[in-house]
C-alpha positions as CSV (number, residue, x, y, z in Angstrom):
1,X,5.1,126.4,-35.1
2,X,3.2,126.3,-32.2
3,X,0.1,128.6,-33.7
4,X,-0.2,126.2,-36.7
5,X,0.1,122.8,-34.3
6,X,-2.9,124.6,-32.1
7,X,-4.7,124.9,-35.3
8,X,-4.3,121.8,-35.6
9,X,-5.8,120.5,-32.3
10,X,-9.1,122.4,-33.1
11,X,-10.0,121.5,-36.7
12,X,-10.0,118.2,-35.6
13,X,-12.8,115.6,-37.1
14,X,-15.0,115.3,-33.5
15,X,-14.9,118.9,-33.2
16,X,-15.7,119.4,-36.5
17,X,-19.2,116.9,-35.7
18,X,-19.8,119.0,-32.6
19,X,-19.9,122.0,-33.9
20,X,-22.5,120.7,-36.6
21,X,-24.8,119.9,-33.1
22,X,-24.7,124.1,-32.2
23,X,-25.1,125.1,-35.9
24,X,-28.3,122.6,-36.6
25,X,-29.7,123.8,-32.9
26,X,-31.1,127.0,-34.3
27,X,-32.2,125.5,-37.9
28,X,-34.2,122.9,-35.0
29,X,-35.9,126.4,-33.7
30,X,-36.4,127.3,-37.1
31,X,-38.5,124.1,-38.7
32,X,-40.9,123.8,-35.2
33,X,-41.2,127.6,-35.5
34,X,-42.8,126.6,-39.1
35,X,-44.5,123.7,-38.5
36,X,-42.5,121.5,-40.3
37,X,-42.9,117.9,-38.3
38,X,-41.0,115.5,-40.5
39,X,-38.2,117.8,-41.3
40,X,-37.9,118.4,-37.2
41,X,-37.8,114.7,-36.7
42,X,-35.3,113.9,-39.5
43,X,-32.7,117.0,-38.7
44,X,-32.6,116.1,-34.5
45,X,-32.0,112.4,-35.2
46,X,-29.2,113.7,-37.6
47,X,-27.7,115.5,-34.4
48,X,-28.7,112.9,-32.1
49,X,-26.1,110.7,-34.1
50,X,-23.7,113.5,-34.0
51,X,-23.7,113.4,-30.3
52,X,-23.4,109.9,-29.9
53,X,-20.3,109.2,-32.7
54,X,-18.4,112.1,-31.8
55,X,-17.0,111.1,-28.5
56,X,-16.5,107.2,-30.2
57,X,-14.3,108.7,-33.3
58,X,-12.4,111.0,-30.7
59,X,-11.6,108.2,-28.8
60,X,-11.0,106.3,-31.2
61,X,-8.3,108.5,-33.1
62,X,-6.8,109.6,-29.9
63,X,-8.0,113.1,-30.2
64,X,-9.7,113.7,-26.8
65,X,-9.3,117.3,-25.9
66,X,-10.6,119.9,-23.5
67,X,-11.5,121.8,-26.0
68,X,-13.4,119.0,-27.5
69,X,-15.4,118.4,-23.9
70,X,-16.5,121.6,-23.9
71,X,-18.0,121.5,-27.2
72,X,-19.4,118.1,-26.3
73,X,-20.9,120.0,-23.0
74,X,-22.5,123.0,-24.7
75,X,-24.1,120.8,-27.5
76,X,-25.6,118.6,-25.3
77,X,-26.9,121.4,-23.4
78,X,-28.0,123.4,-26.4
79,X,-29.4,120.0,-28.0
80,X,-31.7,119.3,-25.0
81,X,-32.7,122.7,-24.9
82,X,-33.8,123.0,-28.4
83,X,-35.9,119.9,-28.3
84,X,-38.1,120.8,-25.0
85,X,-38.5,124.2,-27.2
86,X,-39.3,122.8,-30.3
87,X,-41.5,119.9,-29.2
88,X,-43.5,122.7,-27.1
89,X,-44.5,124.7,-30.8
90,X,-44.3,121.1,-32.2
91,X,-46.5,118.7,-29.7
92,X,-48.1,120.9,-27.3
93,X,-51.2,118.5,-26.0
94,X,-48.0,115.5,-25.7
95,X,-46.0,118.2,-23.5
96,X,-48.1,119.1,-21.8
97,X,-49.0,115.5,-21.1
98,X,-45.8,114.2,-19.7
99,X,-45.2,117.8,-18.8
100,X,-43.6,116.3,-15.4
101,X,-41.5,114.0,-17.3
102,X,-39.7,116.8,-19.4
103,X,-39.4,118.9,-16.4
104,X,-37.8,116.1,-15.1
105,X,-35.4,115.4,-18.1
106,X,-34.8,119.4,-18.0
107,X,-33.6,119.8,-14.2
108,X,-31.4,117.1,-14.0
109,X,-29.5,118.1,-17.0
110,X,-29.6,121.8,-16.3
111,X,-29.1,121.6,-12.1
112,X,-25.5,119.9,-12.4
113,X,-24.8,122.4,-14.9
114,X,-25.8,125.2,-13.4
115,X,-24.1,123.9,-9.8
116,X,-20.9,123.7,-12.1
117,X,-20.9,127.5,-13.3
118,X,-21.5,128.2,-9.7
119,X,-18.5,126.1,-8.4
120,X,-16.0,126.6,-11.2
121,X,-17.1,129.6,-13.7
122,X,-17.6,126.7,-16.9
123,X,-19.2,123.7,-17.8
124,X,-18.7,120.5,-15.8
125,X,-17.8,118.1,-18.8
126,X,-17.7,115.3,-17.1
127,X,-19.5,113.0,-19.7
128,X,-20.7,110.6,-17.2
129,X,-21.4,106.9,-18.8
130,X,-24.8,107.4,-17.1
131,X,-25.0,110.9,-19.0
132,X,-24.4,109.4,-22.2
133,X,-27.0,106.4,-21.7
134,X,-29.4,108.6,-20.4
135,X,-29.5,110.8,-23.8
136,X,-29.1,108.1,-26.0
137,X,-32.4,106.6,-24.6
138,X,-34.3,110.1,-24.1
139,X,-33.0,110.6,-27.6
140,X,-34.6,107.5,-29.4
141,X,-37.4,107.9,-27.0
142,X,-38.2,111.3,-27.9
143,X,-37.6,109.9,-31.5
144,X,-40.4,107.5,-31.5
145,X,-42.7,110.0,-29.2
146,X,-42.3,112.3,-32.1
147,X,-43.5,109.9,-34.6
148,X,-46.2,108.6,-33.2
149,X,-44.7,105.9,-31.2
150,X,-45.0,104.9,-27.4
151,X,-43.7,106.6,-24.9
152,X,-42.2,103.7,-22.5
153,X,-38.6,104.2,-23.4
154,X,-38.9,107.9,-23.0
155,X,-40.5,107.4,-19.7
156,X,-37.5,104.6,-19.1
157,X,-35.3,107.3,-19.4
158,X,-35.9,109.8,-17.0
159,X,-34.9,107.7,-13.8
160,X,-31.7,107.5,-15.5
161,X,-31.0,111.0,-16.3
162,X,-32.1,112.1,-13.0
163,X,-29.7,109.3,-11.6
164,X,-27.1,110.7,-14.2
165,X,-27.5,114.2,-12.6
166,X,-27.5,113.5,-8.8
167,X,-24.3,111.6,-9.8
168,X,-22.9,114.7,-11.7
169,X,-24.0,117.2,-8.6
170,X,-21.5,114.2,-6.1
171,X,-19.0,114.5,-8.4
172,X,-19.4,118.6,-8.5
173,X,-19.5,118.2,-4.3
174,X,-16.5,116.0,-4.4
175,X,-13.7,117.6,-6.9
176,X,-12.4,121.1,-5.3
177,X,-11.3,122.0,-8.6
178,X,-12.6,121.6,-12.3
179,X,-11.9,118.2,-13.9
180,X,-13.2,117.0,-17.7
181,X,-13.9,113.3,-18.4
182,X,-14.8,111.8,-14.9
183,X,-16.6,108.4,-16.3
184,X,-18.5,107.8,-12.5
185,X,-18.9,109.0,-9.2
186,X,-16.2,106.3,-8.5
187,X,-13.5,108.3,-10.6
188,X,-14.1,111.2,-9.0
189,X,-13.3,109.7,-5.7
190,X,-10.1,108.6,-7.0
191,X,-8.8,111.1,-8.1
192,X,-9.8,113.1,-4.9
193,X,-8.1,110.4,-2.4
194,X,-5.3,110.5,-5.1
195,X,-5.0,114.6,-5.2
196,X,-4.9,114.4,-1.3
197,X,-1.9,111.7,-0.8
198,X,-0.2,114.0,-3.3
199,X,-1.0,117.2,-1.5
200,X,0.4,115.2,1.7
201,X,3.6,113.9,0.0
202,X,3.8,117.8,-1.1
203,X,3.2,119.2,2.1
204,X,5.6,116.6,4.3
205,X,8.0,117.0,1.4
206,X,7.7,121.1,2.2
207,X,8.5,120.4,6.2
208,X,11.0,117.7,5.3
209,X,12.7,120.8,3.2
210,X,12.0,122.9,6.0
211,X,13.3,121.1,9.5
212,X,16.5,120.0,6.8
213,X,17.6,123.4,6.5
214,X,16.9,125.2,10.1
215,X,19.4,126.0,11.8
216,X,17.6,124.5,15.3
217,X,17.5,120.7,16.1
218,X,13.6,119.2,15.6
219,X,13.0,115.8,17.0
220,X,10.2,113.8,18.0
221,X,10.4,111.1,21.0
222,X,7.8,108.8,22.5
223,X,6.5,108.7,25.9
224,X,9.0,107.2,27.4
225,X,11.4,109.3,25.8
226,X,12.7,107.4,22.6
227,X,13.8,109.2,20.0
228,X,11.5,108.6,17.1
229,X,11.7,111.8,14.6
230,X,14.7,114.2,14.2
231,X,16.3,116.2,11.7
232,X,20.4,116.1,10.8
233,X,21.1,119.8,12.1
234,X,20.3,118.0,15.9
235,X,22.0,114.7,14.7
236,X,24.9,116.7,13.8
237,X,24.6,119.4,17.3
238,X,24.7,116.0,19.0
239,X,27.9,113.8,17.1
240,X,25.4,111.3,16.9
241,X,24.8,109.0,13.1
242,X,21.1,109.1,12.4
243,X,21.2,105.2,12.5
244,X,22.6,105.8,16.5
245,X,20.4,108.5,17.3
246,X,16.9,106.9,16.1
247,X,15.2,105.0,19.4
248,X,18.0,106.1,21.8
249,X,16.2,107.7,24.5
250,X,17.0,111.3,25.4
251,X,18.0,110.3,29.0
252,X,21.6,109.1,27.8
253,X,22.3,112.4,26.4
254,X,21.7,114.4,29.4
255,X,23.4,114.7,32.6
256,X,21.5,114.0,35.6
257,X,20.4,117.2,36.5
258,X,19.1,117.7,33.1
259,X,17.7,114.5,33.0
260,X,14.9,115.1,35.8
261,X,14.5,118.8,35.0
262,X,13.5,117.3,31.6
263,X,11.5,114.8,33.4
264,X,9.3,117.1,35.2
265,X,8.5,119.4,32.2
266,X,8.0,116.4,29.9
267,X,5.2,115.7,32.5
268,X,3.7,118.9,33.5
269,X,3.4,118.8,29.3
270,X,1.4,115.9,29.4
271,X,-0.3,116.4,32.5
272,X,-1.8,120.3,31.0
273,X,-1.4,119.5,26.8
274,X,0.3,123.3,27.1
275,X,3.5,123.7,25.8
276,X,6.7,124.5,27.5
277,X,8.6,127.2,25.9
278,X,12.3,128.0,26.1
279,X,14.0,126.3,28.7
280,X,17.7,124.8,29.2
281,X,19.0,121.7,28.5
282,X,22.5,121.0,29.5
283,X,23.5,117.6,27.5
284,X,26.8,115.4,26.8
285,X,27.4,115.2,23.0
286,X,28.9,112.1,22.0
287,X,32.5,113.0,21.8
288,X,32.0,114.4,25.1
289,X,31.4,117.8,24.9
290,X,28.9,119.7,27.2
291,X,26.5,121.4,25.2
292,X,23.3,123.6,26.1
293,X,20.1,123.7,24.5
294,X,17.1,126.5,24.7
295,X,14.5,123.9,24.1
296,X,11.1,124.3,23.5
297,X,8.3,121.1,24.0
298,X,4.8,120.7,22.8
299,X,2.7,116.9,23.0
300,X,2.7,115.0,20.2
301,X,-1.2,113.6,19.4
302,X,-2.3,110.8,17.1
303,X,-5.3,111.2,14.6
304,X,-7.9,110.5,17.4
305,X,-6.0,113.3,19.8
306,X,-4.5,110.8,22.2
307,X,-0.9,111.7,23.6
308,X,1.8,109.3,21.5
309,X,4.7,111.6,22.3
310,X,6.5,115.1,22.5
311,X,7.7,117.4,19.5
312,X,10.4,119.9,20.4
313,X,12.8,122.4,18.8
314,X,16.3,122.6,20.7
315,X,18.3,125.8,19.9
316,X,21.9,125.5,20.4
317,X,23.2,127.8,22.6
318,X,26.6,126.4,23.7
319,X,28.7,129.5,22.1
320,X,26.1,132.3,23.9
321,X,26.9,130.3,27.2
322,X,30.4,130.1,26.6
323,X,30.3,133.7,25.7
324,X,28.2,134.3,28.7
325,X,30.9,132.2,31.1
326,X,33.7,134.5,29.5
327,X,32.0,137.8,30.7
328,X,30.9,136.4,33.4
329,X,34.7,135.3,35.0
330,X,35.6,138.5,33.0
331,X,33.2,140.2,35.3
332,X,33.9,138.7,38.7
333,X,38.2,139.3,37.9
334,X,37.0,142.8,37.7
335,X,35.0,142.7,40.8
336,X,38.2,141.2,42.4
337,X,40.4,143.7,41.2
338,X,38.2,146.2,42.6
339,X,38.2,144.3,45.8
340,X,41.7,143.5,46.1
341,X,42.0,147.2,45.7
342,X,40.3,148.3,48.3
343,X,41.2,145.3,50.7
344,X,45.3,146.3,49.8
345,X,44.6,149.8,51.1
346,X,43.1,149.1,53.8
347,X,45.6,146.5,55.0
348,X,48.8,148.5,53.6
349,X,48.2,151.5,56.0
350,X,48.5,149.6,59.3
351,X,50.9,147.6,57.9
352,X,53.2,150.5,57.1
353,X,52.7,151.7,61.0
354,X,54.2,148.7,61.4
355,X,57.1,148.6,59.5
356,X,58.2,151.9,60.2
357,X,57.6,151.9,63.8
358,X,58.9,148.7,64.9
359,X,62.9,149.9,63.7
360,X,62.2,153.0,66.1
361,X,61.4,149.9,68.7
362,X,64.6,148.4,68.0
363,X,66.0,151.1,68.5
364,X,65.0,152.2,71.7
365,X,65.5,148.4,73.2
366,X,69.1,148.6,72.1
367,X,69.4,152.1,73.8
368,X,68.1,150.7,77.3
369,X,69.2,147.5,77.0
370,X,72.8,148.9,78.6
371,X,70.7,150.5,81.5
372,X,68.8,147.2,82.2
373,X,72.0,145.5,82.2
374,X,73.3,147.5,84.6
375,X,70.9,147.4,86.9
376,X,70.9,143.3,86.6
377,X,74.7,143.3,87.3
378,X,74.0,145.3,90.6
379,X,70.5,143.7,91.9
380,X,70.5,140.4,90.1
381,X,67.4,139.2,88.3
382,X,64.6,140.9,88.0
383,X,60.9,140.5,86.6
384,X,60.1,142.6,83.6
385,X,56.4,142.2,82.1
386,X,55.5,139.1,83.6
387,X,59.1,137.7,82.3
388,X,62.6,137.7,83.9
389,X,65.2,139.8,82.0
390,X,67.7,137.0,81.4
391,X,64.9,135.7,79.2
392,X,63.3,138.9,78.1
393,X,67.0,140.1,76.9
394,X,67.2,136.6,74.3
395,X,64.1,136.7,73.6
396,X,62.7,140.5,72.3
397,X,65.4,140.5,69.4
398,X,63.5,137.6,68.1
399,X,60.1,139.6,68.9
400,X,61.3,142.1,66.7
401,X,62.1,140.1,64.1
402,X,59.4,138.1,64.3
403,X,57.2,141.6,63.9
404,X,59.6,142.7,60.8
405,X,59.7,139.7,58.9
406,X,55.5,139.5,59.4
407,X,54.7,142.9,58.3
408,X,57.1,142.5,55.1
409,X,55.4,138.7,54.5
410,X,51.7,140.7,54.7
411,X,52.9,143.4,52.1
412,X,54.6,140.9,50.1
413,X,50.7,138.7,49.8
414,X,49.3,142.0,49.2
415,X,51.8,142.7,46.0
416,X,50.9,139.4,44.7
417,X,47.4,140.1,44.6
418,X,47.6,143.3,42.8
419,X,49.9,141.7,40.3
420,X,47.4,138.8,39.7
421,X,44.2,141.1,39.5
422,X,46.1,143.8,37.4
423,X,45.6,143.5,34.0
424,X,47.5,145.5,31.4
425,X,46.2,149.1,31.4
426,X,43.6,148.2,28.1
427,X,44.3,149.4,24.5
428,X,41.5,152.2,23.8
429,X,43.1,153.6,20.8
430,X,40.6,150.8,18.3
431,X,38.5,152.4,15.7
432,X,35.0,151.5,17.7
433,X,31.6,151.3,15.6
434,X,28.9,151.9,18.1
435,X,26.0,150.0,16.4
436,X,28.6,147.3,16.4
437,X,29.2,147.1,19.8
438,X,24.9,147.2,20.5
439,X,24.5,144.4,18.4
440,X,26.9,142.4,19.9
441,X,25.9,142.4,22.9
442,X,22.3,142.2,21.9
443,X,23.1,138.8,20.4
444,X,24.6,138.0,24.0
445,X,21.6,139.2,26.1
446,X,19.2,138.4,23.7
447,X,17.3,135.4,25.5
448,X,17.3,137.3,29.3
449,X,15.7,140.5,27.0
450,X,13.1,137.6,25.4
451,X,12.0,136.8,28.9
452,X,12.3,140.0,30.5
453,X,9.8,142.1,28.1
454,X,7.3,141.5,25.3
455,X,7.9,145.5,24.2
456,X,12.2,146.0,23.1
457,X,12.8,148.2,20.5
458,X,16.2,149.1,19.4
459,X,17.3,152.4,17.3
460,X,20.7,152.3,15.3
461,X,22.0,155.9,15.0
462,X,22.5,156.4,11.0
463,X,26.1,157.9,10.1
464,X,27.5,157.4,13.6
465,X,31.3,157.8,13.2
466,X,33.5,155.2,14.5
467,X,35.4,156.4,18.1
468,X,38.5,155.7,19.6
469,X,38.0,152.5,22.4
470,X,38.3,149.2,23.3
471,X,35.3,146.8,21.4
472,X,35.4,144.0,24.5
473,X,34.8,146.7,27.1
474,X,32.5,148.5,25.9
475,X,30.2,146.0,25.0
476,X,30.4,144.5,28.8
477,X,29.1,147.7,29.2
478,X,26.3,147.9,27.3
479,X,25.8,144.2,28.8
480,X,25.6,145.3,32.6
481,X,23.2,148.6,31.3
482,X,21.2,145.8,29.7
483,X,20.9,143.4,32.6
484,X,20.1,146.2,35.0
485,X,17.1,147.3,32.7
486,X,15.6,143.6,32.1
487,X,15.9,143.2,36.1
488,X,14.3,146.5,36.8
489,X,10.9,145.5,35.2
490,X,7.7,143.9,37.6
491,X,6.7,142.3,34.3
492,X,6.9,141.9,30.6
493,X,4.4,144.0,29.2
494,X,7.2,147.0,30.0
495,X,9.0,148.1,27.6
496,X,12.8,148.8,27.3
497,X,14.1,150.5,24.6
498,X,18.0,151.6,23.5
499,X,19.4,153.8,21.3
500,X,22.2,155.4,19.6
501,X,23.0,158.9,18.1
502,X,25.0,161.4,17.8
503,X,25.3,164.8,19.8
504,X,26.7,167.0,17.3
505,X,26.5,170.3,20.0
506,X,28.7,168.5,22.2
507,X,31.0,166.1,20.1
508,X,29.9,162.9,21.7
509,X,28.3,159.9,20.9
510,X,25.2,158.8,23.1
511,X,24.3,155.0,23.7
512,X,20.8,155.9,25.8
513,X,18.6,153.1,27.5
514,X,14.9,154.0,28.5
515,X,13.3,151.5,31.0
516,X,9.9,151.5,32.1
517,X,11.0,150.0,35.1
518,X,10.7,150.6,38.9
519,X,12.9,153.4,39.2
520,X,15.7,154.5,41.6
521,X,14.9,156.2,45.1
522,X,16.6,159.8,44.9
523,X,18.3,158.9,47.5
524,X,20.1,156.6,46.5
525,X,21.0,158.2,42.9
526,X,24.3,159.6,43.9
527,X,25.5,155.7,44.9
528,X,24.8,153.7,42.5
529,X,27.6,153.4,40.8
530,X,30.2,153.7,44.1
531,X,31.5,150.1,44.4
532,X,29.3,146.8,47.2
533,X,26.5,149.1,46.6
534,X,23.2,147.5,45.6
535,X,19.5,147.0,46.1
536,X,19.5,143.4,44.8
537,X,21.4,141.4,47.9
538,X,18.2,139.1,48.1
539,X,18.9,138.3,44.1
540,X,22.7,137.6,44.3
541,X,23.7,141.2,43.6
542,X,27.2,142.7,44.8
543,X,26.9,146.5,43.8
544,X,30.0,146.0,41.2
545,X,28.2,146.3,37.9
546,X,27.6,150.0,37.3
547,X,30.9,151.1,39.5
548,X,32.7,148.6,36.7
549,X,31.1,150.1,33.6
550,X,31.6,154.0,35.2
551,X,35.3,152.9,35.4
552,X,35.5,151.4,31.9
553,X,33.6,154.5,30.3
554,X,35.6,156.8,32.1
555,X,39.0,155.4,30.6
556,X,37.4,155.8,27.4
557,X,37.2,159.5,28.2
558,X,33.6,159.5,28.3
559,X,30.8,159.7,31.2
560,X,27.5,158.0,32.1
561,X,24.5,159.7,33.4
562,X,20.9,158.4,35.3
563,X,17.7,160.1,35.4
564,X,15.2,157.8,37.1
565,X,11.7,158.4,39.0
566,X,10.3,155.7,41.0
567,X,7.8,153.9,39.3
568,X,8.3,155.4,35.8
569,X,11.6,153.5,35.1
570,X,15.2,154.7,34.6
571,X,17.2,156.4,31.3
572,X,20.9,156.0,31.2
573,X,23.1,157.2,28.6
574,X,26.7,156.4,28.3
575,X,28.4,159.6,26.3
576,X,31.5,158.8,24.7
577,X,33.7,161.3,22.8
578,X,34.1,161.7,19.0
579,X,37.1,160.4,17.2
580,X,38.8,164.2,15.8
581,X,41.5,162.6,14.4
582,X,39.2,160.5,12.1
């Protein structure tokens, strides 16, 4: 079906007449070759009329075709060819004559030509109107030059071929790809300005598709902070309608804080035209909610590169800082059990002096007590440490019970405290996937790693079998070992890298982080991980990070080791045993 209907399309009647135009060309070749004048004459003007009617039926029974321009193209070319040939063996003194004209005729048909093999690999087949007037008056002027006539319209028609092919060479400058039947240098125009609003339309159409289905908030506001541009993933982060949303300014979703950090990088922006990358935005969603935002700001520029506004894309990050918050309190109930701990021990010992000397005390008050009254009953009142006796002997019962009751109140607040920081003893009897637990808290850490270091690589053990422990505290581990590293390096072209494997030899498995940070002093090795030790007071640190995570490893029945040289970074591994029973 579809071979016979393309059968159809070529045997149609103007191809039919066009392909008479290549088969008479070399029959043209032939006669001048022999001399024969009239027969010359009679044959071209049969192919002149060729050329011209075959376009006008095409047209006219709505069989315009590509293949049918190409024909059109090469018989033109082959046509004008032929003649400046044949008229050469033909009319030699007359070439020669207008031998300027004909070179002419012949470069501004063969230039655009050539320029369109060059640019697209095929004839241009554009079929200018100026084309076609221009051979229809070269062809009856070459007519009447050939029998005997004058050579004014001939000479007429150059200007307008060499017109016809600086308008074809435009066109060829103007189209980026191939096109058949461009009438004028006009066409070609429109259908460039046209093919550009369409590439546009396809283009925004792409980002349209492309800020829709992101997972980050894009928006666009003015200069004075309006919102202009935005797509429904930050419409819907914010609880906000588009309709609401559009022109509010970005002020009224922030809290003040927010609102002039926001300021002040909005306007080192626009004071350098650098962009700001990744920093927080703490805003008030419209049901209420707090919600942060890793934002990310760039100036906005009109066509002649003035500032009109600000682009940005806004990250949500409102479950990592929730997450964050949770490890963090998690964290610091740790550090205060640890405290509490050693705070309860500290006070429980002279407390227990205390309570068990102060019945001994009692004791020997009562026993002299019948002495002192003796001696009052004799002598009368006397003066005993600054006090009479009468009111020393009502007074030191009440000492003593003063002293009692005290000491029992102080281990009673002590009790409290270790039942408020004590937390049941944790359930480490989970099937544990170690790459799990690393990618966790990864995804936790992942923008203080983004800002620490250009160079993290991560390794995932393959085949590691699952252990016996607790998910949660493990990965706070692997959290603090994490932190440690990012904070240990000057700068971020260090590299930090982690990874997991297993230790068949020993029966463990090995979480190992290599920093190229600035290293631990060998004296203070042995410390680091004994509880308020730390090198970090000037940055807020307490010392309670590695004693936590050496406590939560060791309950998992495992161990962590350092190996660090100053200047070269640190390596820590954390060595957990295998599961047998699995």
């Amino acid at each position: 079906m579809n071979a016979s209907h393309s059968k159809a399309e070529i045997l149609t009647l103007p191809n039919i007449l066009t392909s008479l135009r290549l088969v008479i060309a070399p029959l043209l070749l032939y006669l001048a070759a022999v001399g024969e004048h009239t027969f010359f004459v009679t044959l071209l003007a049969f192919s002149l009329v060729l050329g011209f009617t075959d376009g006008l039926i095409a047209r006219r029974l709505h069989q315009v075709s590509e293949l049918g321009g190409k024909l059109d193209s090469w018989g033109d070319l082959i046509t004008i060819i032929t003649v400046a040939i044949g008229a050469w063996w033909l009319w030699p003194e007359m070439i020669r004559q207008e031998a300027p004209l004909v070179i002419a005729v012949l470069l501004g048909y063969i230039v655009p030509v050539i320029l369109g093999f060059l640019k697209y690999g095929r004839l241009t087949t554009y079929h200018t109107w100026t084309t076609k007037l221009s051979l229809v008056l070269i062809g009856i002027g070459i007519l009447l030059a050939f029998v005997g006539g004058p050579l004014w319209l001939f000479e007429l028609s150059v200007p307008v071929l060499v017109f016809a092919g600086i308008e074809e060479i435009a066109i060829t400058t103007i189209l980026p790809r191939w096109k058949s039947n461009v009438p004028t240098l006009w066409h070609a125009i429109t259908i460039e300005r046209q093919r550009a609003r369409e590439e546009v339309m396809e283009s925004e159409e792409k980002l349209r598709t492309i800020l829709t289905n992101i997972e980050d908030g894009y928006f666009e506001v003015d200069l004075a902070g309006n919102f202009t541009f935005f797509n429904p993933i930050l419409s819907k982060y914010l609880g906000y309608s588009e309709k609401e949303l559009l022109g509010m300014n970005n002020r009224q979703i922030m809290t003040d804080e927010t609102a002039r950090e926001a300021y002040r990088v909005f306007n080192e922006v626009y004071r350098t035209g650098k962009p700001a990358q990744a920093f927080d935005w703490d805003v008030i969603a419209k049901d209420g909610e707090r919600r942060f935002f890793e934002t990310s700001v760039s100036l906005l520029r009109d066509s002649a590169g003035e500032p009109i506004g600000f682009r940005g894309i806004a990250r949500d990050t409102t479950e990592r800082k929730q997450s964050e918050e949770q490890l963090y309190h998690a964290s610091r109930m740790v550090a205060l059990g640890t405290l509490v701990s050693g705070v309860a021990h500290e006070i429980n010992n002279p407390n227990n002096f205390i309570m068990l000397n102060t019945p001994l005390l009692r004791e020997a008050w009562e026993s002299a007590l019948p002495i002192l009254e003796e001696y009052y009953q004799e002598n009368g009142d006397f003066v005993l440490a600054g006090m009479n006796y009468t009111e020393m002997r009502e007074k030191v019962p009440l000492l003593f019970s003063g002293i009692s009751d005290g000491s029992q109140r102080i281990k009673q607040i002590v009790d409290d405290l270790k039942s408020f920081v004590r937390k049941a003893v944790p359930d480490v009897t989970q099937s544990v996937d170690i790459n799990d637990v690393l990618k966790s808290a990864l995804a936790l850490v992942s923008n203080m790693v983004y800002k620490a270091t250009k160079n993290f690589s991560v390794r995932y053990g393959k085949n590691i079998p699952p252990i016996k422990g607790n998910f949660q505290r493990l990965e706070q581990v692997v959290i603090n070992l994490i932190q440690n590293a990012c904070q240990a390096l000057p700068d971020n072209e260090r590299s930090i890298r982690v990874s997991t494997f297993i230790d068949q030899e020993e029966g463990t498995v090995v979480l190992r982080i290599n920093d190229q940070g600035r290293g631990i002093p060998a004296e203070n090795l042995p410390h680091i991980t004994d509880p308020f030790f730390t090198t970090k007071h000037d940055s807020g640190g307490v010392g309670l990070g590695l004693s936590i995570s050496e406590r939560i490893v060791e309950e998992h029945g495992g161990r962590i080791t350092f190996a660090s040289r100053v200047g070269k970074g640190t390596q820590v591994e954390v060595i957990l045993p295998l599961d047998n029973s699995s």
